[in-house]
N, CA, C and O atoms as CSV, one atom per row, in Angstrom:
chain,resi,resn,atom,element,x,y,z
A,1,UNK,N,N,0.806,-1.200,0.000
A,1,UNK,CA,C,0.000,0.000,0.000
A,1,UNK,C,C,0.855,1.271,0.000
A,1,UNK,O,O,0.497,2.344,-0.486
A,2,UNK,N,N,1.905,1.052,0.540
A,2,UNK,CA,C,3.092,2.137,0.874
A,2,UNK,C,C,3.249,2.962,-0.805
A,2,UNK,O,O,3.103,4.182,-0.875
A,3,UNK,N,N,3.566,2.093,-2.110
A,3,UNK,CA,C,3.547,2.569,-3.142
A,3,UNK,C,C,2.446,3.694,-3.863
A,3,UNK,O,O,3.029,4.387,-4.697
A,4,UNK,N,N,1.437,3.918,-3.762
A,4,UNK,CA,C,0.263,4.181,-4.032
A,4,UNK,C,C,0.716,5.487,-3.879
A,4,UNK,O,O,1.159,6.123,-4.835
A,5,UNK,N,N,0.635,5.971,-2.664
A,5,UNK,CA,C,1.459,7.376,-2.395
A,5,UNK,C,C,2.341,8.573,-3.189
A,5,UNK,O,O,2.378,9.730,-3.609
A,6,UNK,N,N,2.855,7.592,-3.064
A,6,UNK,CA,C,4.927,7.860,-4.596
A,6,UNK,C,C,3.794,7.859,-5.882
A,6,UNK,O,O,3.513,8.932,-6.416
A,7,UNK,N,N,3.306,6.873,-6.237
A,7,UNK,CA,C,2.887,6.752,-7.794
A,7,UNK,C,C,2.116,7.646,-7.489
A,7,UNK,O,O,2.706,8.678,-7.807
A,8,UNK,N,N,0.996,7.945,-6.995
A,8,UNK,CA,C,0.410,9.622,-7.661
A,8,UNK,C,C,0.887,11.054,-7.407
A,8,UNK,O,O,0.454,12.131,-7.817
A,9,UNK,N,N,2.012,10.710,-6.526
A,9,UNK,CA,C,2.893,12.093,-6.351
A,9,UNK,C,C,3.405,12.241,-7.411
A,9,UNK,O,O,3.681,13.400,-7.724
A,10,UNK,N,N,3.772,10.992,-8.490
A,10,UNK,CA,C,4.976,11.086,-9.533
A,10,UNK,C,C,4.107,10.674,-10.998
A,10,UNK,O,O,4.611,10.378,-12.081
A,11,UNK,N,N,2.637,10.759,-10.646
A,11,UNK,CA,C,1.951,10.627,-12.364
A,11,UNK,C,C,2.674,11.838,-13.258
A,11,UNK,O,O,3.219,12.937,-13.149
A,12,UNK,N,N,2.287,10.851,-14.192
A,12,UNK,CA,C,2.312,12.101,-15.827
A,12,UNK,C,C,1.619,11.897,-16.815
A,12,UNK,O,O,1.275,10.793,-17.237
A,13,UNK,N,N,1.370,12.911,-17.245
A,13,UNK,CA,C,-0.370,13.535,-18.152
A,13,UNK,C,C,0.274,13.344,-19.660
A,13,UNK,O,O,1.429,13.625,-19.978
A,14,UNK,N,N,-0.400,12.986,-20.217
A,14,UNK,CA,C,0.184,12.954,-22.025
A,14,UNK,C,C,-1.116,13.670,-22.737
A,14,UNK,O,O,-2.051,12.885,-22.897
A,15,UNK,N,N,-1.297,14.696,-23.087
A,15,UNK,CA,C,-2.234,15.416,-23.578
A,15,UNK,C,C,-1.569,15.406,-25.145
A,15,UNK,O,O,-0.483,15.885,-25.468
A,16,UNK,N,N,-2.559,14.709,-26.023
A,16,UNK,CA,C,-1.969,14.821,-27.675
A,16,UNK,C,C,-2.943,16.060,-27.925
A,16,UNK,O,O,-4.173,16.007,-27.927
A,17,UNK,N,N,-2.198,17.115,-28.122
A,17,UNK,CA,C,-2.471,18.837,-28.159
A,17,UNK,C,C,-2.275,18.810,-29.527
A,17,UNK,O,O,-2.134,20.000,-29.806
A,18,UNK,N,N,-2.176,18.147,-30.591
A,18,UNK,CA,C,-2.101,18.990,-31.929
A,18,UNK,C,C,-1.664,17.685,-33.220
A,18,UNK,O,O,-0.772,16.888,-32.931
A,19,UNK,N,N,-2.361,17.584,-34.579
A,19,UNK,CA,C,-1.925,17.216,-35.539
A,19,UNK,C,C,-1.861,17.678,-36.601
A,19,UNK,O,O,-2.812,18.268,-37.114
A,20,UNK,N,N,-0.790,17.523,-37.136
A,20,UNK,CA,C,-0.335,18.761,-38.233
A,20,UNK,C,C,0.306,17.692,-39.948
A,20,UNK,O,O,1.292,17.051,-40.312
A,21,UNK,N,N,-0.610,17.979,-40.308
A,21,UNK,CA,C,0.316,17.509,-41.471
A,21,UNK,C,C,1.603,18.161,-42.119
A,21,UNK,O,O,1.884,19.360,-42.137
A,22,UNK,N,N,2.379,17.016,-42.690
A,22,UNK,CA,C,3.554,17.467,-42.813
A,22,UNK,C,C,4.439,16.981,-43.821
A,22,UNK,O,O,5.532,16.514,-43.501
A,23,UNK,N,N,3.986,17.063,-45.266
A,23,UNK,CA,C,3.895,16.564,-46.427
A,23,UNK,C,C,3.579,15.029,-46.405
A,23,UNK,O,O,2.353,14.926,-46.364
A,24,UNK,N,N,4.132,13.874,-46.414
A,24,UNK,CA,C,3.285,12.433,-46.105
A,24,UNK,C,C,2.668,12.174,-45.111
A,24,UNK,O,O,1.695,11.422,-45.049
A,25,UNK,N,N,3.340,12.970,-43.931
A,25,UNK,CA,C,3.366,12.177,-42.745
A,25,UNK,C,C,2.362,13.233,-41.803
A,25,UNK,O,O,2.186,14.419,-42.081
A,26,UNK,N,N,1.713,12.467,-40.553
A,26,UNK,CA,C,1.298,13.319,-39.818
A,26,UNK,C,C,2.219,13.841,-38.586
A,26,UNK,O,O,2.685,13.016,-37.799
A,27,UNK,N,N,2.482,15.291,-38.430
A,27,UNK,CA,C,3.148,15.414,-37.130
A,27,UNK,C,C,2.091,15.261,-36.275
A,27,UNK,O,O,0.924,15.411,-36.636
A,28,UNK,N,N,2.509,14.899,-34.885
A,28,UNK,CA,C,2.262,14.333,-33.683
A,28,UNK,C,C,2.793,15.111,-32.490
A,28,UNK,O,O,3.991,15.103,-32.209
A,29,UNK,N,N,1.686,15.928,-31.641
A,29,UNK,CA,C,2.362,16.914,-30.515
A,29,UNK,C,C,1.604,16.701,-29.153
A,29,UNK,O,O,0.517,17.225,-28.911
A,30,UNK,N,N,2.193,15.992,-28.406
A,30,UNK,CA,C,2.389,15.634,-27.129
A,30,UNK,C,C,2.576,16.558,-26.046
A,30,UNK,O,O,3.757,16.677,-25.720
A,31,UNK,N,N,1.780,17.225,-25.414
A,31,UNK,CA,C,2.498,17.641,-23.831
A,31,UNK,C,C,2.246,16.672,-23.139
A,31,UNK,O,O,1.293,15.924,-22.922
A,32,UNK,N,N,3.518,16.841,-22.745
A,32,UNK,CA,C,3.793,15.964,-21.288
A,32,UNK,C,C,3.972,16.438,-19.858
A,32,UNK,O,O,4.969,17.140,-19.685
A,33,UNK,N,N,3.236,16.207,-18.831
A,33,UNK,CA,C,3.237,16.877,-17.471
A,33,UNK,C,C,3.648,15.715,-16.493
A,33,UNK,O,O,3.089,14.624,-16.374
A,34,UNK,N,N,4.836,16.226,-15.766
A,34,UNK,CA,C,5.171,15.707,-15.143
A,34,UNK,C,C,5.605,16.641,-13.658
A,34,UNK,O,O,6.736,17.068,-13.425
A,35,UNK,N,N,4.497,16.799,-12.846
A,35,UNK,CA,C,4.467,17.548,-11.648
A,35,UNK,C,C,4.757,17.468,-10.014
A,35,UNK,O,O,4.554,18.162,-9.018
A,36,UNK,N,N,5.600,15.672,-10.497
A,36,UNK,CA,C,5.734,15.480,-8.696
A,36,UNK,C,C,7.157,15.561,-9.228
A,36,UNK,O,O,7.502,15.798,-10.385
A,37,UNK,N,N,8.049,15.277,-7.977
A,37,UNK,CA,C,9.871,15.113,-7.772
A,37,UNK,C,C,10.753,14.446,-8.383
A,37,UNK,O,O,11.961,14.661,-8.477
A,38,UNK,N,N,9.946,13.391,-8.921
A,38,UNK,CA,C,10.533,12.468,-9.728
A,38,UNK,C,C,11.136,12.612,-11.050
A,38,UNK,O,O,10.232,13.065,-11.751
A,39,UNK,N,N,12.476,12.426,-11.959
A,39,UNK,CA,C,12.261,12.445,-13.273
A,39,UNK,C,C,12.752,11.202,-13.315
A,39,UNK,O,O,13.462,10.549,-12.550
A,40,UNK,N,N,12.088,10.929,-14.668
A,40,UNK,CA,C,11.762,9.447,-15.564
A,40,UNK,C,C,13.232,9.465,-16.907
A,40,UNK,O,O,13.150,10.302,-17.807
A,41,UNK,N,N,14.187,8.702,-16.881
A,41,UNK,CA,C,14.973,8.767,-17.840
A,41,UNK,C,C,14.406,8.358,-19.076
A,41,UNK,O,O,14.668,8.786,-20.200
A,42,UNK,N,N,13.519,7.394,-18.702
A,42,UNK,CA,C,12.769,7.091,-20.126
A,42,UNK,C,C,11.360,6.710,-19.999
A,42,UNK,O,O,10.944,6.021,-19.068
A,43,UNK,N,N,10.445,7.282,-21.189
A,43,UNK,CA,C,9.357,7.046,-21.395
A,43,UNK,C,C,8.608,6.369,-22.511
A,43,UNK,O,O,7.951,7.014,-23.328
A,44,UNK,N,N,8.744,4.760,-22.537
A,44,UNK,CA,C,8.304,4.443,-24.063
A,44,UNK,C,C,7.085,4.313,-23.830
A,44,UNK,O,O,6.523,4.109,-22.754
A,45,UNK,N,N,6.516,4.475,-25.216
A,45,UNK,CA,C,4.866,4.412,-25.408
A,45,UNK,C,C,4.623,3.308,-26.815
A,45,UNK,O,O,4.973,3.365,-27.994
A,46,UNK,N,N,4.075,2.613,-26.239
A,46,UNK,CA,C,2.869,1.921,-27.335
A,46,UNK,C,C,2.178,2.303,-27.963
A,46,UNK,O,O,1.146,1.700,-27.666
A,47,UNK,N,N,1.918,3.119,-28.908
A,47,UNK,CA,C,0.467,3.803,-29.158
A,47,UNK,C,C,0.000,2.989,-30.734
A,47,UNK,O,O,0.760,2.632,-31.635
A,48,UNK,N,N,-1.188,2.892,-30.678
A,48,UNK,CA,C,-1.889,2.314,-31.940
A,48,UNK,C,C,-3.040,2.945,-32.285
A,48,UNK,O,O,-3.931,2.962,-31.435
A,49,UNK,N,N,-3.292,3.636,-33.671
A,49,UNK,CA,C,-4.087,4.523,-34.505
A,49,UNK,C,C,-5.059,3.784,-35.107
A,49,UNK,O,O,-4.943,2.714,-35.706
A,50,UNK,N,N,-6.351,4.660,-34.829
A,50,UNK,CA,C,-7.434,3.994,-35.707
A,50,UNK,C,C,-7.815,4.873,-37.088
A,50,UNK,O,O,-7.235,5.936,-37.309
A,51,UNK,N,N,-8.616,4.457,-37.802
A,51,UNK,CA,C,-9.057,5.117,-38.589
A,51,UNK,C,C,-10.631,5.436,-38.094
A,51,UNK,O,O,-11.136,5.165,-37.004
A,52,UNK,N,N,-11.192,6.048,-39.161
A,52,UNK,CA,C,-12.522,6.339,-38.944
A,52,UNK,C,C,-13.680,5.359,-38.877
A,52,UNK,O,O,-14.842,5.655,-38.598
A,53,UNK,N,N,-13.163,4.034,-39.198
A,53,UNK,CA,C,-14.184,2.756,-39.380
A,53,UNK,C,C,-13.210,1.871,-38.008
A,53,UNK,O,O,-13.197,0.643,-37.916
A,54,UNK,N,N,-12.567,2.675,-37.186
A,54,UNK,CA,C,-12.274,1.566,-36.165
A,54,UNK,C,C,-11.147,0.518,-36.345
A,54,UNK,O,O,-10.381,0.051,-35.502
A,55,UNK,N,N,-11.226,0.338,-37.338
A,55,UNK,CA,C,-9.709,0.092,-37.564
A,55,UNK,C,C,-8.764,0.481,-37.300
A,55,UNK,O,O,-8.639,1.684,-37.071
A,56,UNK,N,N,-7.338,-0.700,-37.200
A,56,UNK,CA,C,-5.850,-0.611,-36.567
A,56,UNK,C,C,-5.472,-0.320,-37.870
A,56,UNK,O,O,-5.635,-1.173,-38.743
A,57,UNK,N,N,-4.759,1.280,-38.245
A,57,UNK,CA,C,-4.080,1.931,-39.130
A,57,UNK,C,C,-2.686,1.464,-38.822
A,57,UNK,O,O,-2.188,0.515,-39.428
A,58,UNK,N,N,-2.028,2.154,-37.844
A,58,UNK,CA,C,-0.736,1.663,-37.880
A,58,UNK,C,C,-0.146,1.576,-36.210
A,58,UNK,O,O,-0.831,1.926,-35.249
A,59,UNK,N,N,0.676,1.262,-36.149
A,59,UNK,CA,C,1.072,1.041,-33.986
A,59,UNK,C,C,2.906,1.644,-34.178
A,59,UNK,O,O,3.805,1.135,-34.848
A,60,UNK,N,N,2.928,2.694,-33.435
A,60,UNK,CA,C,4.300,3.446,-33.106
A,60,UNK,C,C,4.778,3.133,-31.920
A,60,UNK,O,O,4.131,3.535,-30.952
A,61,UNK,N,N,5.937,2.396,-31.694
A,61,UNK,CA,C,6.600,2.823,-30.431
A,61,UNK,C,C,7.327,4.245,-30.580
A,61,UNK,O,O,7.853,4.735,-31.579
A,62,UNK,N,N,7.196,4.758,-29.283
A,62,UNK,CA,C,8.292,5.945,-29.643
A,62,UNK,C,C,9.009,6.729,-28.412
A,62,UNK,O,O,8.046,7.135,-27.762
A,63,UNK,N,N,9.893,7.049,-27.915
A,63,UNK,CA,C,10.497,7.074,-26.622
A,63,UNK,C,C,10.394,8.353,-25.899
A,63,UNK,O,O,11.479,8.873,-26.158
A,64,UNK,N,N,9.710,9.220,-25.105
A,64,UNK,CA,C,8.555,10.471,-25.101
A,64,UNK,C,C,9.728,10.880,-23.971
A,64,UNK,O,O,9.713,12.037,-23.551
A,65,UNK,N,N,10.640,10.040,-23.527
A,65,UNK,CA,C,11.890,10.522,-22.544
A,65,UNK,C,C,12.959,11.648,-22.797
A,65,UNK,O,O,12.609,12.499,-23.616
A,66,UNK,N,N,13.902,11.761,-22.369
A,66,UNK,CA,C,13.299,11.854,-20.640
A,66,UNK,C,C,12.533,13.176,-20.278
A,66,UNK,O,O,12.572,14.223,-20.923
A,67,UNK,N,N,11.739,12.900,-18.981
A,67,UNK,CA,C,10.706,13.612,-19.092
A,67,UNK,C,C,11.297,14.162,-16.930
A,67,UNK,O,O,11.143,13.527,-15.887
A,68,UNK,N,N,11.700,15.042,-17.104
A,68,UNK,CA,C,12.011,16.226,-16.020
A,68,UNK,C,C,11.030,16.328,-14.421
A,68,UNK,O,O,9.841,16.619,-14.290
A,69,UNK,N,N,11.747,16.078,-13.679
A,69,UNK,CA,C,10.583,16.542,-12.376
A,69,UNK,C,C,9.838,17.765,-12.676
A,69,UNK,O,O,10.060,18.498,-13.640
A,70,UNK,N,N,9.001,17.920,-11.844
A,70,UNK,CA,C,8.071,19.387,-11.903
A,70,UNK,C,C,8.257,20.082,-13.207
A,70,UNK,O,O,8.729,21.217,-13.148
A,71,UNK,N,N,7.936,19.542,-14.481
A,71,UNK,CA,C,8.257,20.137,-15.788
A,71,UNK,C,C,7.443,19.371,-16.212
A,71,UNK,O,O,7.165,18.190,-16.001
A,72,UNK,N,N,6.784,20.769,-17.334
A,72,UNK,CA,C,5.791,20.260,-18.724
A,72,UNK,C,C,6.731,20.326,-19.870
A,72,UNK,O,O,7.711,21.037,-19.645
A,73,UNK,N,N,6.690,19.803,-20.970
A,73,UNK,CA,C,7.194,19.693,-21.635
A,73,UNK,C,C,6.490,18.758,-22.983
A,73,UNK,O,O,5.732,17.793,-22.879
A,74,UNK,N,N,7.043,19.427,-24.309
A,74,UNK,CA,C,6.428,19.507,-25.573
A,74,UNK,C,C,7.333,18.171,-26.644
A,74,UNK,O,O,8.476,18.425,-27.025
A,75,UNK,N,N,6.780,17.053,-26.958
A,75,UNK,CA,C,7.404,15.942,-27.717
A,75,UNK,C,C,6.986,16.392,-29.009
A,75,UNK,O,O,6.029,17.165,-28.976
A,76,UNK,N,N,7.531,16.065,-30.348
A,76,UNK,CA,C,7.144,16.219,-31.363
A,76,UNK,C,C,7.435,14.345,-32.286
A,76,UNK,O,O,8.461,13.664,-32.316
A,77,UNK,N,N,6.307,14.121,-32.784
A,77,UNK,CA,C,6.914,12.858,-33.642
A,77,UNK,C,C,5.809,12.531,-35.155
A,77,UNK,O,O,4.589,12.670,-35.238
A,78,UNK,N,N,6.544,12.185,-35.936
A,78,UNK,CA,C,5.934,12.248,-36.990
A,78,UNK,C,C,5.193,10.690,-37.104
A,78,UNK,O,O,5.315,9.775,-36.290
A,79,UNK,N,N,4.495,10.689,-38.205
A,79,UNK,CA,C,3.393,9.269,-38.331
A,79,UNK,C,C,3.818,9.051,-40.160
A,79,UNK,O,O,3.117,9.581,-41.022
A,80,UNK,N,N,4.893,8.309,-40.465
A,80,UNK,CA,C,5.206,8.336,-41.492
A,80,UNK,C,C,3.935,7.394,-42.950
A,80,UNK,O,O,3.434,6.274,-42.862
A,81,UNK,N,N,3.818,8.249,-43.917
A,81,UNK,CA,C,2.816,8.123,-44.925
A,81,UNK,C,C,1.235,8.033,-44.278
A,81,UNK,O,O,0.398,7.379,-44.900
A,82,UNK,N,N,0.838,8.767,-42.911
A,82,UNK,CA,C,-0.322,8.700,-42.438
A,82,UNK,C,C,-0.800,10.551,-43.398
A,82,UNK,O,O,-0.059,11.462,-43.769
A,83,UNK,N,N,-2.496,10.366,-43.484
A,83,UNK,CA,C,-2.984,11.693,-43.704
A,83,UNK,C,C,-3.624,11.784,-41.905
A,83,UNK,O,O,-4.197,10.815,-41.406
A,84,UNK,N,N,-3.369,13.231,-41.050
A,84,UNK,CA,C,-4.033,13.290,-40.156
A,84,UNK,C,C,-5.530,13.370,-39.908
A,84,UNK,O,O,-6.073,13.212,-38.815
A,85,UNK,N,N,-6.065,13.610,-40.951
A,85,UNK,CA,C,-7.312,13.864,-41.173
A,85,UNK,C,C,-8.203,12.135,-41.141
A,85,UNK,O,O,-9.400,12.001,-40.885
A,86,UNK,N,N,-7.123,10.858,-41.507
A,86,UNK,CA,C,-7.591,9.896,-41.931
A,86,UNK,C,C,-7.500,8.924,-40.145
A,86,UNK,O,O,-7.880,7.756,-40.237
A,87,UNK,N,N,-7.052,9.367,-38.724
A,87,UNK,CA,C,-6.595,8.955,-37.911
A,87,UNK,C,C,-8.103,9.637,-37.259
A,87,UNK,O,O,-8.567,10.750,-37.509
A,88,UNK,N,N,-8.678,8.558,-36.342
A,88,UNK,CA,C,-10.183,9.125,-35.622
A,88,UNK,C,C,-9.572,9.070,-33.859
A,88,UNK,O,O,-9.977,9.906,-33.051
A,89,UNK,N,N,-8.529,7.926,-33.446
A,89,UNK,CA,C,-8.511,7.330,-31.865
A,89,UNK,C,C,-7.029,7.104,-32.179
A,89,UNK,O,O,-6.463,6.768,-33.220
A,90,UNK,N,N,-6.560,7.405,-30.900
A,90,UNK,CA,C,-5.315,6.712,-30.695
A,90,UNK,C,C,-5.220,6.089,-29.233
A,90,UNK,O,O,-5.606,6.690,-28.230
A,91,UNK,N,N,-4.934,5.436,-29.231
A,91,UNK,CA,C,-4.841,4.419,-28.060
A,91,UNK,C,C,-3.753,4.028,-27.383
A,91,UNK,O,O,-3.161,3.086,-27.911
A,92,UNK,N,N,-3.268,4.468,-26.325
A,92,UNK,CA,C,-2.238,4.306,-25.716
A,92,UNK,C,C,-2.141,2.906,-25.027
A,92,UNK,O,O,-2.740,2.542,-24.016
A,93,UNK,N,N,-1.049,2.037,-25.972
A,93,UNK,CA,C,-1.824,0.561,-25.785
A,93,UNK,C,C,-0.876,-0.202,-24.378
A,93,UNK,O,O,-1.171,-1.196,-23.715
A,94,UNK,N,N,0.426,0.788,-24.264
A,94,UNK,CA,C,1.006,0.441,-22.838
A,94,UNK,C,C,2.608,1.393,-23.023
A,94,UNK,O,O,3.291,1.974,-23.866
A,95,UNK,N,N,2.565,1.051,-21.627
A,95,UNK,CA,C,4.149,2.182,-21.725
A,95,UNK,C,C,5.286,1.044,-20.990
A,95,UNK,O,O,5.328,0.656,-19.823
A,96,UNK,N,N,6.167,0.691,-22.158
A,96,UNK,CA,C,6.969,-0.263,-22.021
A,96,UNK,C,C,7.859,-0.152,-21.228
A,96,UNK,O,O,8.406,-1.163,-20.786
A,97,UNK,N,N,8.293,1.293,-20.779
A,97,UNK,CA,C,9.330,1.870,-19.570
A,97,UNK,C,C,9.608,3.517,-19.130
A,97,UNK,O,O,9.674,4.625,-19.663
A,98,UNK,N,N,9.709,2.962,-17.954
A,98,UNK,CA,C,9.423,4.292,-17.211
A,98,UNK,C,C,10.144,4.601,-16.005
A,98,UNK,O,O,9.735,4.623,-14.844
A,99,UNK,N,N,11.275,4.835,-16.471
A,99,UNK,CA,C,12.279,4.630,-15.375
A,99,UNK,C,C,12.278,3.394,-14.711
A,99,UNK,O,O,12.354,2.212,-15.046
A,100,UNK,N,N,12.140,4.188,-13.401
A,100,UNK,CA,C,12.196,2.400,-12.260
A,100,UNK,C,C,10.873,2.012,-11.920
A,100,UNK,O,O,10.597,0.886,-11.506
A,101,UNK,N,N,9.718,3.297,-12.155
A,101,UNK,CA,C,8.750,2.689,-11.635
A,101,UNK,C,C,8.103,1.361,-12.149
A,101,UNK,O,O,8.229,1.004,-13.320
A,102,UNK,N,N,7.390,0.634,-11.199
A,102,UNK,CA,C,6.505,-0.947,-11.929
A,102,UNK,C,C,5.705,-0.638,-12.706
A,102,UNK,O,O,5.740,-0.966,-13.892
A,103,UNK,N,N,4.823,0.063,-12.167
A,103,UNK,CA,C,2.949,0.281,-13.386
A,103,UNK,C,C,3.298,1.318,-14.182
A,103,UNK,O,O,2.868,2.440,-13.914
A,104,UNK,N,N,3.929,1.158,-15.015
A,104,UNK,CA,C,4.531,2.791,-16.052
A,104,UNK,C,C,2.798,2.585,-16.963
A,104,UNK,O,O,2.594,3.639,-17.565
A,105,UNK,N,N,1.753,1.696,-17.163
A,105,UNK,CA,C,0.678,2.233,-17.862
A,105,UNK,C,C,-0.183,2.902,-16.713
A,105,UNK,O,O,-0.804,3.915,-17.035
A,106,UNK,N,N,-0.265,2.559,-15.724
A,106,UNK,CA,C,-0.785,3.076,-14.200
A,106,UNK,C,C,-0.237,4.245,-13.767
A,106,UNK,O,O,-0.782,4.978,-12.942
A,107,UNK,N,N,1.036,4.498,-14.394
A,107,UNK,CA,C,1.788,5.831,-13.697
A,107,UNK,C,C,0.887,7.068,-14.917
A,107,UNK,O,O,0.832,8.057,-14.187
A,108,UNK,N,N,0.473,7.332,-15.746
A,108,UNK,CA,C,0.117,7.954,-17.196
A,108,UNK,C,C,-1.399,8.214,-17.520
A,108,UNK,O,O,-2.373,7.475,-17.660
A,109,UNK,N,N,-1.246,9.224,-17.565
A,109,UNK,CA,C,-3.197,9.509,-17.554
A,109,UNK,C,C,-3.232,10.572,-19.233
A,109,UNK,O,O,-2.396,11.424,-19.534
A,110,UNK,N,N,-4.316,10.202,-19.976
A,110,UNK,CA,C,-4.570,10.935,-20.949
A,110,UNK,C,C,-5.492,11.436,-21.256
A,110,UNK,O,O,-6.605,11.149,-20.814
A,111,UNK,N,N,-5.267,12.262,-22.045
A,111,UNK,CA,C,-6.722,13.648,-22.851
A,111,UNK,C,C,-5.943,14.036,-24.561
A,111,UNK,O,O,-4.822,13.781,-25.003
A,112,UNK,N,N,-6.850,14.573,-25.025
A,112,UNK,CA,C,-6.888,14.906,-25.933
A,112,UNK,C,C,-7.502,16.105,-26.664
A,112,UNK,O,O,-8.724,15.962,-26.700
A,113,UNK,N,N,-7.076,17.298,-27.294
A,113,UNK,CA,C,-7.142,18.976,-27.061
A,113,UNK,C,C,-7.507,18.331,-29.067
A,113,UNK,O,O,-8.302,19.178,-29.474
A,114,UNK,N,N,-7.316,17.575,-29.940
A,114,UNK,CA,C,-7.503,17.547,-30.704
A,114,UNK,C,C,-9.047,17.450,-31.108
A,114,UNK,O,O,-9.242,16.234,-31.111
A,115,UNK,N,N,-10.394,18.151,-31.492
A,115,UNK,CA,C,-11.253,17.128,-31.832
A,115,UNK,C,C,-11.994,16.368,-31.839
A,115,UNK,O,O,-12.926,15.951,-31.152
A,116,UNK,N,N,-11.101,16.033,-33.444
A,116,UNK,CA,C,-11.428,14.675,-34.049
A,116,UNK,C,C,-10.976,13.651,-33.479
A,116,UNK,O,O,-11.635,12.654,-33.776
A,117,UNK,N,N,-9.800,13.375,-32.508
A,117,UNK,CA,C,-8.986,11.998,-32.354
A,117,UNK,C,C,-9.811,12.077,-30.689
A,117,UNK,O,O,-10.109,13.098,-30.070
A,118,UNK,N,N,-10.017,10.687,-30.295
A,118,UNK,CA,C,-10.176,10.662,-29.348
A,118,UNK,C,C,-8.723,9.747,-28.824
A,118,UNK,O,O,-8.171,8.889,-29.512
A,119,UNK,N,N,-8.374,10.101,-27.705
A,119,UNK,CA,C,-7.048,9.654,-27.037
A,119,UNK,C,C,-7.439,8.640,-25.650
A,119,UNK,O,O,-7.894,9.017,-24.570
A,120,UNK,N,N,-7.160,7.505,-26.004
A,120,UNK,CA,C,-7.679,6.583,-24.336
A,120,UNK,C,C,-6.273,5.840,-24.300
A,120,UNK,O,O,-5.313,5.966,-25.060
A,121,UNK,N,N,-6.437,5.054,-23.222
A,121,UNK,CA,C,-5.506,4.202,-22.687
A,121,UNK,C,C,-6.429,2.717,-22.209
A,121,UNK,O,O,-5.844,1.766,-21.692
C-alpha cells in the first residue's frame, strides 16, 4: 500500500495537443506533465491509430523521454505516410518503460485537445 502514495505524487499527463500535417506524414504533438519530484529517464509508449471505421491503421513505439521533475514539456513525432485527417482514436496501448517505476501504464493519464482523435488508454 506504501507505493500508491509515490505513484500519484509522480503521475504524468500525455495530452496529444495537436496534428499537423507534414507533407506524407502526420506530425504528432504531445504535452507531457510531469508535476511530482521524480524524473523518468525514459518514457516508451505503445500507441496504436485507428481510422474512422475503427480500424488498426498503424502502432508506433516511440520514446517520449526523458521527461524532467516538476516540468511540462512539448514531444514532437511524426506518423510516417499517415494523412491526419484519416486517424479518428489513438490508443495508448502500454508504456513499455518508465524509469524504475513498476505500473509505467498506471503511472500515465490521458486527454486529448484535438477534436477529431479521441485519445484513451
Amino acid at each position: 500500500m506504501a507505493a500508491t502514495p509515490a505513484l500519484a505524487a509522480s503521475s504524468v499527463s500525455l495530452e496529444l495537443n495537436r496534428f499537423e500535417q507534414k507533407d506524407a506524414a502526420c506530425r504528432i504533438s504531445l504535452v507531457i506533465g510531469n508535476p511530482g519530484d521524480k524524473a523518468l529517464d525514459s518514457l516508451k509508449l505503445d500507441l496504436v491509430f485507428f481510422d474512422k471505421d475503427g480500424v488498426i491503421s498503424r502502432r508506433l513505439a516511440v520514446e517520449a523521454g526523458p521527461v524532467r521533475a516538476s516540468k511540462t514539456s512539448v514531444k514532437l513525432f511524426d506518423l510516417p505516410d499517415t494523412p491526419c485527417d484519416g486517424v479518428a482514436k489513438l490508443l495508448l496501448n502500454d508504456v513499455t518503460a518508465c524509469g524504475d517505476e513498476k505500473d509505467c501504464l498506471g503511472l500515465v493519464g490521458v486527454s486529448s485537445r484535438v477534436k477529431s482523435v479521441e485519445f484513451t488508454k
